[in-house]
C-alpha positions in Angstrom: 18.5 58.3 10.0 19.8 55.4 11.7 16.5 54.1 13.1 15.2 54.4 9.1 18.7 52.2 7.8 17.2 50.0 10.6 14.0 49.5 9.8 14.8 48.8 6.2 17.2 46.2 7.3 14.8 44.7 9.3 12.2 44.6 6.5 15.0 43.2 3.8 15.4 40.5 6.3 12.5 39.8 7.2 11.6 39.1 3.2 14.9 37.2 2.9 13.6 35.0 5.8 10.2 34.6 4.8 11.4 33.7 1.2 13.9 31.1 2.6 11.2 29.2 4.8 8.6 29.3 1.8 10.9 27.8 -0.3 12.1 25.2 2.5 8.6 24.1 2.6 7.6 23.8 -0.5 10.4 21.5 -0.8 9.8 19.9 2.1 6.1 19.4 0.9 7.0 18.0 -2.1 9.7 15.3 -0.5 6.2 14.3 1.7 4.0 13.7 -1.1 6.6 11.8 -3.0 6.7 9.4 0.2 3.4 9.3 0.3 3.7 8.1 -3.7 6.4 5.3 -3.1 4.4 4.4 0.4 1.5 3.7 -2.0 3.0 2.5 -4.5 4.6 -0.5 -2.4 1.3 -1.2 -0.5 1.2 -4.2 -1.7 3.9 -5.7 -3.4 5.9 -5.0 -0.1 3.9 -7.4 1.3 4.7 -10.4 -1.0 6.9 -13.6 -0.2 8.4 -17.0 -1.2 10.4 -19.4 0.3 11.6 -23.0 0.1 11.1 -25.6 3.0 13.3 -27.9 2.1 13.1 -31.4 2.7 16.7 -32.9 3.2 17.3 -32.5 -0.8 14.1 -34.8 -1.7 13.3 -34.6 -5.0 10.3 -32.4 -4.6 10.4 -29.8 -2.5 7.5 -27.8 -1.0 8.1 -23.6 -2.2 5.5 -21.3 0.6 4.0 -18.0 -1.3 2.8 -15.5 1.0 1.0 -12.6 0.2 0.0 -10.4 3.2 -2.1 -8.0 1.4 -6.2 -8.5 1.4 -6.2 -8.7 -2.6 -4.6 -11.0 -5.1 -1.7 -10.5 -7.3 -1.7 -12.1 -10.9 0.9 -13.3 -13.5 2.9 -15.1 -10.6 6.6 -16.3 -11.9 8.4 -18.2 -9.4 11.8 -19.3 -9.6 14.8 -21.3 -8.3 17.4 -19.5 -8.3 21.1 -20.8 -6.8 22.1 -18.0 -4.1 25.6 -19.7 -2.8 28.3 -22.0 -4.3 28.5 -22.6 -8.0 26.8 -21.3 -11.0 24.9 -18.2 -8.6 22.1 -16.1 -11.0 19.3 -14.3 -11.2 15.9 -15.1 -12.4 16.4 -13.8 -16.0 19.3 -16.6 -16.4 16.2 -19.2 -16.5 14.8 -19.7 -20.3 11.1 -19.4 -20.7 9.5 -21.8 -18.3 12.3 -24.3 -18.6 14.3 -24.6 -15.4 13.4 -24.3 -11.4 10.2 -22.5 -12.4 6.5 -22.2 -11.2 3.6 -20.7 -12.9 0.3 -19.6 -11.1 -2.2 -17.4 -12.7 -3.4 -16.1 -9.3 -2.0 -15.6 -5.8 -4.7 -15.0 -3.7 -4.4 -13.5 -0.3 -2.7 -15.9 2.6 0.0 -18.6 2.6 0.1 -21.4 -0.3 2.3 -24.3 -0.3 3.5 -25.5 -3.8 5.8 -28.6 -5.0 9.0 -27.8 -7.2 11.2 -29.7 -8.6 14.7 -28.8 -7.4 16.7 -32.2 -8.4 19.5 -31.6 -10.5 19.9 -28.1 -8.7 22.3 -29.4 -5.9 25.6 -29.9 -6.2 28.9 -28.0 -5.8 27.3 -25.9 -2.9 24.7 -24.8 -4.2 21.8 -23.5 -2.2 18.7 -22.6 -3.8 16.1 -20.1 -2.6 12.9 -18.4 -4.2 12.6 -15.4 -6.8 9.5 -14.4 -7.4 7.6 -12.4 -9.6 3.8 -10.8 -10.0 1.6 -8.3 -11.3 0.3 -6.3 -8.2 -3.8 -5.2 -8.3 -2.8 -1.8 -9.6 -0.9 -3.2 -12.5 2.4 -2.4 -11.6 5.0 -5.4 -12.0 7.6 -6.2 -9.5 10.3 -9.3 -8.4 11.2 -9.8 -5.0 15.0 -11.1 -5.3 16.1 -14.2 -3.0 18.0 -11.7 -0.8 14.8 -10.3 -0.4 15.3 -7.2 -2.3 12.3 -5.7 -4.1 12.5 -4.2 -7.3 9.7 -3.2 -10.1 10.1 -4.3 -14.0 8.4 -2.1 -16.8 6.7 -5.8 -18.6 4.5 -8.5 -17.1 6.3 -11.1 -15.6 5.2 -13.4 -18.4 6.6 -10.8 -21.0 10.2 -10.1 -18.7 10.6 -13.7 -18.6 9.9 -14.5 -22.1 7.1 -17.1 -20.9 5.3 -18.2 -24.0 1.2 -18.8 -24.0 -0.8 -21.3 -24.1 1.6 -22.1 -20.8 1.1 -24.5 -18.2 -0.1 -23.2 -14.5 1.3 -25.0 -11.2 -1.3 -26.1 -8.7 -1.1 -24.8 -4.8 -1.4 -27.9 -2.4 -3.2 -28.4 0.6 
């Protein structure tokens, strides 16, 4: 009698068990392929830059795109934004394409240099560094904040940024 209460014991816990580690890996299965979603997913706009080099508060100032990735991303918006001092914003504070903004239609794979603009931006500390925003091969917008921070937007950068068409494009410089 006692070996029988074992044995069902044994077989209640051995279902328990088997129930509890089915159920840890499905979960754990679906946490993997959710990575492996968001890994895809940032493929490429993970791999997208901009940055000012500076030149002792010129007038023009040379912006560097870089875009790591081996295809192009498209709807480009690039923007001046103040990070330190007076008057800090985002992006989205900048009307249509008036401002510290930059237009290209394509960003093709490697580094591009590009002149902007930035006089009248200085002034009670301010520092300005590069927001920038793009459509990604897949079609998936994104911007990729000064601090570096990368987040996706549900509109074309054009649309998000209420850039009106026929609009003027910037030119990359050699």
């Amino acid at each position: 009698m006692y070996v029988r209460r074992l044995t069902t014991l044994a077989a209640v816990a051995t279902f328990v068990l088997s129930f509890i580690v089915l159920r840890m890996n499905k979960r754990a299965d679906a946490e993997m392929k959710q990575r492996q979603k968001t890994d895809a997913l940032l493929q490429q706009p993970s791999k997208i830059s901009a940055w000012l080099c500076l030149n002792k508060r010129d007038s023009f100032d040379n912006g560097i795109l870089f875009n790591a990735s081996d295809i192009p991303v498209y709807k480009v918006v690039v923007t001046a934004v103040v990070t330190k001092g007076y008057g800090c914003s985002p992006g989205e504070a900048v009307g249509g394409t008036g401002g510290y903004r930059a237009l290209f239609a394509v960003l093709p794979p490697g580094g591009h240099k590009f002149h902007m603009d930035l006089m009248g931006i200085w002034g009670m500390h301010a520092y300005p560094m590069l927001e920038i925003s793009f459509m990604c091969a897949d079609g998936n917008s994104w911007i990729r904040r000064a601090d570096g921070s990368l987040e996706g937007i549900e509109e074309d950068p054009f649309e998000y940024y209420e850039i009106g068409r026929p609009c003027e494009f910037s030119d990359f410089i050699d």
